[in-house]
C-alpha positions as protocol buffer text, in pm:
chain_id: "A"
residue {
  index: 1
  type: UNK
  ca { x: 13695 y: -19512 z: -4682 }
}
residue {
  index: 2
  type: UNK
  ca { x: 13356 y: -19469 z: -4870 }
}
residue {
  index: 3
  type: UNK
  ca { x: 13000 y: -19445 z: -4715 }
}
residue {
  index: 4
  type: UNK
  ca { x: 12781 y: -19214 z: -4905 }
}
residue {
  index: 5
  type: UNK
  ca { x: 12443 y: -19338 z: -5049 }
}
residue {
  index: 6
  type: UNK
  ca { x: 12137 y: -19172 z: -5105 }
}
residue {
  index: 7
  type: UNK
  ca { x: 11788 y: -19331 z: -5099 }
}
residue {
  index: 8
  type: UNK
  ca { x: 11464 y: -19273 z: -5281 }
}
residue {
  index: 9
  type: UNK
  ca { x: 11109 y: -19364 z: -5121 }
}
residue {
  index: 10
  type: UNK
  ca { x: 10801 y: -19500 z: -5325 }
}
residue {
  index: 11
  type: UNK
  ca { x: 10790 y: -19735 z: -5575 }
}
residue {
  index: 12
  type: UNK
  ca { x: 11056 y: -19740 z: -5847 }
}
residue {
  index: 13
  type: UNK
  ca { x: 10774 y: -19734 z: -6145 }
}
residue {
  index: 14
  type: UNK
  ca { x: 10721 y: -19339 z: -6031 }
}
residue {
  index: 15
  type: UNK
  ca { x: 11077 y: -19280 z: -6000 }
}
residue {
  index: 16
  type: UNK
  ca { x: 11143 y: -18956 z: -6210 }
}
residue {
  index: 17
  type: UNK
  ca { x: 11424 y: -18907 z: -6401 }
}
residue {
  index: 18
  type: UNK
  ca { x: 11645 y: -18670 z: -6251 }
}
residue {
  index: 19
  type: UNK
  ca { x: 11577 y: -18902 z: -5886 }
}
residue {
  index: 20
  type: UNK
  ca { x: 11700 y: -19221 z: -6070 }
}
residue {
  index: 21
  type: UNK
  ca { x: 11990 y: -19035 z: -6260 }
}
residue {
  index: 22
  type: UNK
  ca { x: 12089 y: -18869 z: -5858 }
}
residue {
  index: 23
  type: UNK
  ca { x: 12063 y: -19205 z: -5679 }
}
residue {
  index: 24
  type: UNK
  ca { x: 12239 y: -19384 z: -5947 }
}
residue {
  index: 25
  type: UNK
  ca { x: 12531 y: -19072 z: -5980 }
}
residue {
  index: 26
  type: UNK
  ca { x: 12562 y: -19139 z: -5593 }
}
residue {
  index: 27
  type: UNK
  ca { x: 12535 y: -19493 z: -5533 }
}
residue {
  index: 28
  type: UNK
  ca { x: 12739 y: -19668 z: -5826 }
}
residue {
  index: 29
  type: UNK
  ca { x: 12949 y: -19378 z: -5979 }
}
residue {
  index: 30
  type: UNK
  ca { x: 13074 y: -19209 z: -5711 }
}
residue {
  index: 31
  type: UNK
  ca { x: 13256 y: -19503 z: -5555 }
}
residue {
  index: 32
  type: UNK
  ca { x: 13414 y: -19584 z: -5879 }
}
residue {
  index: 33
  type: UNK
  ca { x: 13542 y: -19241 z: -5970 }
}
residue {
  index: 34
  type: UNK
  ca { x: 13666 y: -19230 z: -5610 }
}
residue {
  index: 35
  type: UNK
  ca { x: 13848 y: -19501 z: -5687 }
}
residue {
  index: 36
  type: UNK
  ca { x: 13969 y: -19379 z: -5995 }
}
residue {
  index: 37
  type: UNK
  ca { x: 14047 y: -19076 z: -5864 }
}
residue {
  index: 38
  type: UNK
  ca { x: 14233 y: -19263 z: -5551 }
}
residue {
  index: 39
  type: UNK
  ca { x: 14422 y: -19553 z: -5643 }
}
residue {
  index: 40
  type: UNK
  ca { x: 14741 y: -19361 z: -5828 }
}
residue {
  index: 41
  type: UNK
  ca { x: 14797 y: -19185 z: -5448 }
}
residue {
  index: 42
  type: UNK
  ca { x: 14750 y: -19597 z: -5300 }
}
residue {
  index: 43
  type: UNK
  ca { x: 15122 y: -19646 z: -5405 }
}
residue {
  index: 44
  type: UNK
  ca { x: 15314 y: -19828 z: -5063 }
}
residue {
  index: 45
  type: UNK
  ca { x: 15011 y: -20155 z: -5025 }
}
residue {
  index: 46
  type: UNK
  ca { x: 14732 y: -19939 z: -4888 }
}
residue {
  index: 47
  type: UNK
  ca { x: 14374 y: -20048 z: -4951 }
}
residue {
  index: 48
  type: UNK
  ca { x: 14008 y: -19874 z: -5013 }
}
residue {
  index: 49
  type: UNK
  ca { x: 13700 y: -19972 z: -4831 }
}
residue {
  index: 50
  type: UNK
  ca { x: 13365 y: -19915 z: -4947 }
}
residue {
  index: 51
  type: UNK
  ca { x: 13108 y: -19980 z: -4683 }
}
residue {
  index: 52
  type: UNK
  ca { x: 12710 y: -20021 z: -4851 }
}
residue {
  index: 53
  type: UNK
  ca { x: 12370 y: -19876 z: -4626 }
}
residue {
  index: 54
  type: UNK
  ca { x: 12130 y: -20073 z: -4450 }
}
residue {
  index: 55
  type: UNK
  ca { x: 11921 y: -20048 z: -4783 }
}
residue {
  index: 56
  type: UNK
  ca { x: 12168 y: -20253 z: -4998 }
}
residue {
  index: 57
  type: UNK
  ca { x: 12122 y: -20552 z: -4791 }
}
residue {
  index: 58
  type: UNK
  ca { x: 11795 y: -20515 z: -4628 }
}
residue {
  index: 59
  type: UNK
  ca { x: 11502 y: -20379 z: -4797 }
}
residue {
  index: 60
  type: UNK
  ca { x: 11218 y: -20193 z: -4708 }
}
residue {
  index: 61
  type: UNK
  ca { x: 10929 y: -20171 z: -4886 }
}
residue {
  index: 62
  type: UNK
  ca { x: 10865 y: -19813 z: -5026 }
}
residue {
  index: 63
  type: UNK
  ca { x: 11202 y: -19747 z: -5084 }
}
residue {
  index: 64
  type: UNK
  ca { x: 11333 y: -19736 z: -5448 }
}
């Protein structure tokens, strides 16, 4: 199972770069590279979950 997820507050226009590159790294690579990483150990019908944070489905204003 996957749950990590890191948030950024303000407005994305002053998003730095090394904030976008860290919430990005977090919350879309890491998953996938878990998954990578993962699915050659998956080998007798397991599965993966990946569970999202409140701020994937609702937003809140100030939050990048």
């Amino acid at each position: 199972m996957n749950a990590t997820g890191v948030v950024a507050f303000g407005s994305v226009a002053d998003l730095d770069d090394v904030t976008l590159a860290q919430l990005f790294a977090v919350n879309a690579i890491a998953p996938i590279v878990m998954l990578r990483e993962s699915s050659p150990h998956i080998t007798d019908g397991g599965f993966f979950v990946n569970l999202s944070g409140v701020v994937a489905t609702q937003p809140v204003a100030g939050m990048a």
